[in-house]
C-alpha positions as CSV (number, residue, x, y, z in Angstrom):
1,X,66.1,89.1,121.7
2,X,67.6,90.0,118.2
3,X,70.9,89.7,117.1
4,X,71.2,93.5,117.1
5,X,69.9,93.4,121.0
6,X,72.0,91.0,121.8
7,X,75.5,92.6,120.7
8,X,74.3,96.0,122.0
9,X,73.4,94.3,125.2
10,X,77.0,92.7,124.9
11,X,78.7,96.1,124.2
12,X,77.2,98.2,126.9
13,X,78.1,95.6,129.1
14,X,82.1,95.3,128.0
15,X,82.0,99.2,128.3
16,X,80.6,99.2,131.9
17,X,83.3,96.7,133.1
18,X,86.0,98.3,131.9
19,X,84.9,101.6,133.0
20,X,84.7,99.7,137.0
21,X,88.5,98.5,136.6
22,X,90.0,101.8,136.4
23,X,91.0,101.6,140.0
24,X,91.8,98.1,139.5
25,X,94.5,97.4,136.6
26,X,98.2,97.9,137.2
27,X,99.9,100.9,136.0
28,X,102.0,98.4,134.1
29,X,99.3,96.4,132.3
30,X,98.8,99.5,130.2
31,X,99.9,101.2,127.1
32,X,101.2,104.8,127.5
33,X,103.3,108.0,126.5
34,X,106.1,108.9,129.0
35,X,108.3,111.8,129.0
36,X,111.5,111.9,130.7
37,X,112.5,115.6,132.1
38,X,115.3,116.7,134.3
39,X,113.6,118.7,137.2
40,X,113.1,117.6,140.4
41,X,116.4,114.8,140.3
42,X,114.6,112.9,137.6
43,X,111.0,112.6,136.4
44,X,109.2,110.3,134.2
45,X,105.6,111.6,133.5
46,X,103.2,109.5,131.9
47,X,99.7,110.4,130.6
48,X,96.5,108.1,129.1
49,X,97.0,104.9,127.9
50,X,94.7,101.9,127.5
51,X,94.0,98.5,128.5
52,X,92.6,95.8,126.7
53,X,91.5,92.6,127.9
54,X,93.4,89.3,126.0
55,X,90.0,88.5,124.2
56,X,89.0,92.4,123.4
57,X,86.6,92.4,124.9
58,X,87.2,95.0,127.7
59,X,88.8,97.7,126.7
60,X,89.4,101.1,128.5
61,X,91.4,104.3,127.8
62,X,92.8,106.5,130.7
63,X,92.9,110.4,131.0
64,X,95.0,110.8,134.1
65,X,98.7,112.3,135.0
66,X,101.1,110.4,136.6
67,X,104.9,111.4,137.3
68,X,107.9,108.8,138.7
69,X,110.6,110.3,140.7
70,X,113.1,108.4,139.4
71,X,115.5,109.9,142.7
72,X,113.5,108.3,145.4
73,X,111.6,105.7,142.9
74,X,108.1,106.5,143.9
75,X,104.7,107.1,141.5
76,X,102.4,110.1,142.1
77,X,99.2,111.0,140.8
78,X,98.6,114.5,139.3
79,X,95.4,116.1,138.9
80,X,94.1,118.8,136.9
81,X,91.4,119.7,135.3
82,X,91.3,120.5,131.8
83,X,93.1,118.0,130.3
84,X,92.7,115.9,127.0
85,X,90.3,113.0,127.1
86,X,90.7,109.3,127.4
87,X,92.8,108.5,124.6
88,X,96.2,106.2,124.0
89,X,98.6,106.6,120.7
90,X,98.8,110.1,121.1
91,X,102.5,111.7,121.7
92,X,104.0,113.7,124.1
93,X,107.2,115.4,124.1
94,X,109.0,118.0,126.6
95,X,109.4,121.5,125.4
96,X,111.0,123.9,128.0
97,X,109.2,124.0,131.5
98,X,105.7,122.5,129.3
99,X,104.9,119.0,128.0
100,X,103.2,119.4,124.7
101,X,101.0,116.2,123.8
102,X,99.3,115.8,120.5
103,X,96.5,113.7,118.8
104,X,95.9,109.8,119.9
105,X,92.6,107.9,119.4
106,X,89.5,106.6,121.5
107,X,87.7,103.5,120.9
108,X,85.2,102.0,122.4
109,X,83.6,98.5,121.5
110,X,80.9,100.7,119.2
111,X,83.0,103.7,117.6
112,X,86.3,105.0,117.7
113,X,87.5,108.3,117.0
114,X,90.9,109.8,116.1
115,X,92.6,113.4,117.6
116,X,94.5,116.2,116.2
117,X,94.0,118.4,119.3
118,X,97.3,120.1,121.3
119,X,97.4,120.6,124.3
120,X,100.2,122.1,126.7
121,X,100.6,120.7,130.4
122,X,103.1,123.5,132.5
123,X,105.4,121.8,134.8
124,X,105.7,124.7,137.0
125,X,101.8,125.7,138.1
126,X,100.4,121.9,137.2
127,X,97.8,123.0,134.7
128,X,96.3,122.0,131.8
129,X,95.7,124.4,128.5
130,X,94.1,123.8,125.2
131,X,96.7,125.2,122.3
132,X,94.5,126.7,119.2
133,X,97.4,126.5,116.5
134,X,96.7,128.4,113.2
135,X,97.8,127.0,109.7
136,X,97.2,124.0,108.4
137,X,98.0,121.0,110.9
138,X,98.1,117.2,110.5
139,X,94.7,115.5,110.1
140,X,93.8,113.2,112.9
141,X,96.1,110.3,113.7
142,X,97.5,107.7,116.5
143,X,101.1,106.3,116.4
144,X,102.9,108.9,114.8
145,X,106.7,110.4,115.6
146,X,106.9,113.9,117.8
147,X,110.4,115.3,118.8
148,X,111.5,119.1,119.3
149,X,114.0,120.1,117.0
150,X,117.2,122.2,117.9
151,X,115.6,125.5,116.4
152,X,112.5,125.1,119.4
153,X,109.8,123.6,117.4
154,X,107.9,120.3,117.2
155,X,107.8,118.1,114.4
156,X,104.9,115.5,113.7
157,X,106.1,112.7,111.7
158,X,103.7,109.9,110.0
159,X,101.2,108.1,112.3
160,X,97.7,105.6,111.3
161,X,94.1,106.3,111.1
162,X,91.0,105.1,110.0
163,X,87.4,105.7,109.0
164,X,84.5,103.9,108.3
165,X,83.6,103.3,104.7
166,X,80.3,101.4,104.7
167,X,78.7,99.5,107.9
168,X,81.1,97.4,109.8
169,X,83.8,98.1,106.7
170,X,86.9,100.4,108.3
171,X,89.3,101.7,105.8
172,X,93.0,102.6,107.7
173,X,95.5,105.3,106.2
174,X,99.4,105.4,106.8
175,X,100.7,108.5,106.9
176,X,104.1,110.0,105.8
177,X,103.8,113.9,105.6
178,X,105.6,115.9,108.3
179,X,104.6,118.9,109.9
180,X,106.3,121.7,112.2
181,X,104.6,123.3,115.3
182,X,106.1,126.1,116.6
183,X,105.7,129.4,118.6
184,X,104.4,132.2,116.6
185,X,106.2,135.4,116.7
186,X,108.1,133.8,119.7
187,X,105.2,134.4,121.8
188,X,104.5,130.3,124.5
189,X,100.7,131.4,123.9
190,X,100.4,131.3,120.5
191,X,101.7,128.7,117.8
192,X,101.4,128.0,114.2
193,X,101.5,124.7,112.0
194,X,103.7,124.4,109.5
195,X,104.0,121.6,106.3
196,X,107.1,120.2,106.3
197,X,108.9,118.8,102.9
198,X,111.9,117.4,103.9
199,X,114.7,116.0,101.3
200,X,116.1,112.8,101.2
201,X,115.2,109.5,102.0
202,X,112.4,109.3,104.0
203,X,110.9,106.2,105.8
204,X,108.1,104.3,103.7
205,X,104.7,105.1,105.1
206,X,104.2,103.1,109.0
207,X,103.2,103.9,112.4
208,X,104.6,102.9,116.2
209,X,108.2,103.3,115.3
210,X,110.9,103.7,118.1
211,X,111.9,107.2,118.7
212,X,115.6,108.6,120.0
213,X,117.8,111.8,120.0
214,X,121.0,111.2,118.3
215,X,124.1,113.4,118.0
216,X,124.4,116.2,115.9
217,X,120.9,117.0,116.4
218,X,119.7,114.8,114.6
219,X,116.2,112.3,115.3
220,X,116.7,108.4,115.2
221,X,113.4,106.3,113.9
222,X,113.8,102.5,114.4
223,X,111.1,99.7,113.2
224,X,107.4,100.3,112.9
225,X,104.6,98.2,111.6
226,X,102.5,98.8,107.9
227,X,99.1,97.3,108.3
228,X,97.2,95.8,105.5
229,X,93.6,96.0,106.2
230,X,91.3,94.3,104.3
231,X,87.2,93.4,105.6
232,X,87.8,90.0,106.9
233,X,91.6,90.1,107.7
234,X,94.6,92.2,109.4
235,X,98.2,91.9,108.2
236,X,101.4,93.5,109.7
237,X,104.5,94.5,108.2
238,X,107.0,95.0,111.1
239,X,110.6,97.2,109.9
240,X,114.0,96.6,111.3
241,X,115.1,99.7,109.2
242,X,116.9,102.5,111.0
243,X,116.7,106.3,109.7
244,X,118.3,109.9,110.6
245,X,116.1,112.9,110.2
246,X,118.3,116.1,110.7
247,X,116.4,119.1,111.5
248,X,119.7,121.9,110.7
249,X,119.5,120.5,107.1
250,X,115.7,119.5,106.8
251,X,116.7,116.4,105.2
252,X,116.2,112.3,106.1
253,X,118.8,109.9,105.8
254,X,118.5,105.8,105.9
255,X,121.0,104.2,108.4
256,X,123.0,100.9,107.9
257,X,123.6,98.7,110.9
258,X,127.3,96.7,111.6
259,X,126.4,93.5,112.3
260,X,123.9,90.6,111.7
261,X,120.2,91.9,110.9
262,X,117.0,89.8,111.5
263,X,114.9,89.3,108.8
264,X,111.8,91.4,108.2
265,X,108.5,89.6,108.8
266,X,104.9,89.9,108.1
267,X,102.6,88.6,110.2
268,X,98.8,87.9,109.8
269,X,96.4,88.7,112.5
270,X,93.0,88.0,110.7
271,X,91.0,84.6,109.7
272,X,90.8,84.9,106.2
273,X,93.5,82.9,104.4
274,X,95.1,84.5,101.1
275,X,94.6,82.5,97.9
276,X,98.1,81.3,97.2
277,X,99.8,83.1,93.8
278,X,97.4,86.1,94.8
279,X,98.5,89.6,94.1
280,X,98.4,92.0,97.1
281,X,99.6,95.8,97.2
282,X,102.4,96.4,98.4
283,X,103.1,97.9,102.0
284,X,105.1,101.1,102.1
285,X,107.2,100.2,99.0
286,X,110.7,101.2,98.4
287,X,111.9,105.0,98.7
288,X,113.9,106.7,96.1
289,X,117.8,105.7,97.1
290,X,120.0,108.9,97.7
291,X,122.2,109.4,101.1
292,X,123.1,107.0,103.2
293,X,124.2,107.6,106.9
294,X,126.7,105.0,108.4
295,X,125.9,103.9,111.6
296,X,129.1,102.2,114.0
297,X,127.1,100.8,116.8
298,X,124.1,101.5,118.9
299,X,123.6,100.2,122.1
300,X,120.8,101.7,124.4
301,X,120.8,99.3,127.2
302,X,124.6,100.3,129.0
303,X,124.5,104.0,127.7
304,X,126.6,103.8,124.5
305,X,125.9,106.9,122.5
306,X,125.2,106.5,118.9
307,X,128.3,106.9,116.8
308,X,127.7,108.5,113.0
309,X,130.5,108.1,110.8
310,X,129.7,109.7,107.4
311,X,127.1,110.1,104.3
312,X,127.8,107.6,101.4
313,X,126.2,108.8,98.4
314,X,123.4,106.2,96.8
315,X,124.7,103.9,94.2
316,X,124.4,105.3,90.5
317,X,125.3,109.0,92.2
318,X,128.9,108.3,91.6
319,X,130.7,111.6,90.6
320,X,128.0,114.0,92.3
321,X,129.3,116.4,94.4
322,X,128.6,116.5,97.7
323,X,127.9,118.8,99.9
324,X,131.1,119.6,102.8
325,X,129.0,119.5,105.6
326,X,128.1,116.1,104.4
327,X,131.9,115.8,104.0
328,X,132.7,116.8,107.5
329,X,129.8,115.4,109.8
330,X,131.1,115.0,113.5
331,X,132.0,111.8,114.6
332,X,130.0,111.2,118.2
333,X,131.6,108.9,120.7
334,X,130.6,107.5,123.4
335,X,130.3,109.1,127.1
């Protein structure tokens, strides 16, 4: 048997045993989306997610609901037809009495693929619908940012793809643009996609950052990774950076930290070593400076609420006036 024979033989056989340990793996040896929502005491829902095997080489992506009652601490399964597909990286959010999930990407140990679908799952009948948006909406993508804004729509933030450029030769894309979905006309059944070009200081281009509410309606973005990608070796840039995006003012706003900061690494995951002294584009690269948002103290793990003190102008802007809401933002304390 070939080469070719041989690694096809290999791959159809990865695929089958991953596909007879869906019953098998742990909920918790998988990657998901969860969605926290207040009904019912308390309820965590999860959808998809993938497991992967330490060596890669059984790897499997999910396609089924499941929802914690966080009052009486026990899992159930939900089932519905209609669904999306297998998939993991996608994002979900709450909106209302629906959960609204969006995009993600299959892979498989021949092919991937990457989503841009929408779908709508309603918490009050259990059932799946496919959401047809008009306008022009993100391209696919995995790992991006998804959070409803205080006006009632959904912004799409960022996220990674890729696509093959020649055989066995993958090319991956960070992206930064931002896009709105909303309802169209006010009408649940019918929504439109919107681009989105916000001012500011915006995030340089990454994917799998942290994602949080913050006071004053405003969306917190923590950390992320910027992969390199070249045909022999993988390289990781992981942030520490924290930044604001406030949807009343359409405008992003980098966040400064009280308080020792650990220094930002970049790891290598390939084989192939870099010449030493060799030149290698830059990841992400350094935004344009302009308002800074103050940050007191976060601390997620006891409850603490985010406290925002004020918007510093960027150095050189000395003497530019400012706006007085950015005079007068709220100071948030905590519970």
């Amino acid at each position: 048997m070939g080469k070719k024979g041989k690694k096809e033989k290999k791959g159809r056989g990865a695929e089958k045993t991953a596909a007879k340990m869906e019953k098998k793996v742990s909920k918790r040896s998988r990657k998901e989306e969860a969605v926290v929502v207040p009904q019912g005491g308390g309820q965590l829902w999860v959808f998809g997610g993938e497991f992967a095997s330490p060596n890669g080489e059984q790897f499997y992506h999910y396609k089924d609901l499941w929802v914690l009652h966080l009052a009486t601490k026990t899992w159930e399964q939900v089932k519905s037809t209609g669904g999306p597909s297998g998939r993991s990286g996608h994002r979900m959010v709450a909106w209302k009495r629906q959960l609204i999930l969006f995009g993600g990407f299959h892979e498989s140990t021949r092919d991937y693929i990457y989503y841009n679908d929408v779908y709508a799952f309603n918490l009050d009948t259990f059932t799946w619908s496919t959401l047809s948006p008009s306008g022009t909406g993100p391209t696919p993508r995995s790992g991006c940012q998804m959070s409803v804004t205080p006006q009632g729509g959904i912004v799409v933030y960022g996220g990674y793809s890729k696509q093959r450029v020649k055989k066995d030769v993958d090319k991956g894309t960070r992206h930064s643009d931002m896009f709105l979905l909303k309802p169209e006309d006010g009408r649940e059944d019918k929504w439109v996609w919107t681009r989105m070009n916000p001012s500011g200081v915006k995030p340089t281009p990454r994917s799998g950052f942290s994602v949080a509410m913050a006071p004053n309606h405003q969306t917190l973005f923590f950390g992320g990774v910027c992969d390199e990608e070249e045909e022999e070796s993988l390289s990781g840039e992981f942030f520490n950076d924290l930044y604001f995006y406030d949807a009343t003012r359409n405008r992003w706003f980098e966040g400064q930290l009280k308080g020792p900061k650990s220094e930002k690494k970049k790891r290598r995951r390939g084989r192939k070593e870099e010449p030493e002294g060799g030149s290698k584009p830059a990841c992400g690269g350094a935004g344009t400076q302009g308002p800074v948002q103050v940050v007191k103290e976060v601390v997620a793990e006891d409850g603490t609420v985010v406290t925002i003190k004020q918007v510093l102008t960027a150095p050189g802007s000395v003497g530019q006036p400012r706006s007085e809401d950015e005079d007068s933002l709220e100071e948030a304390g905590s519970p």
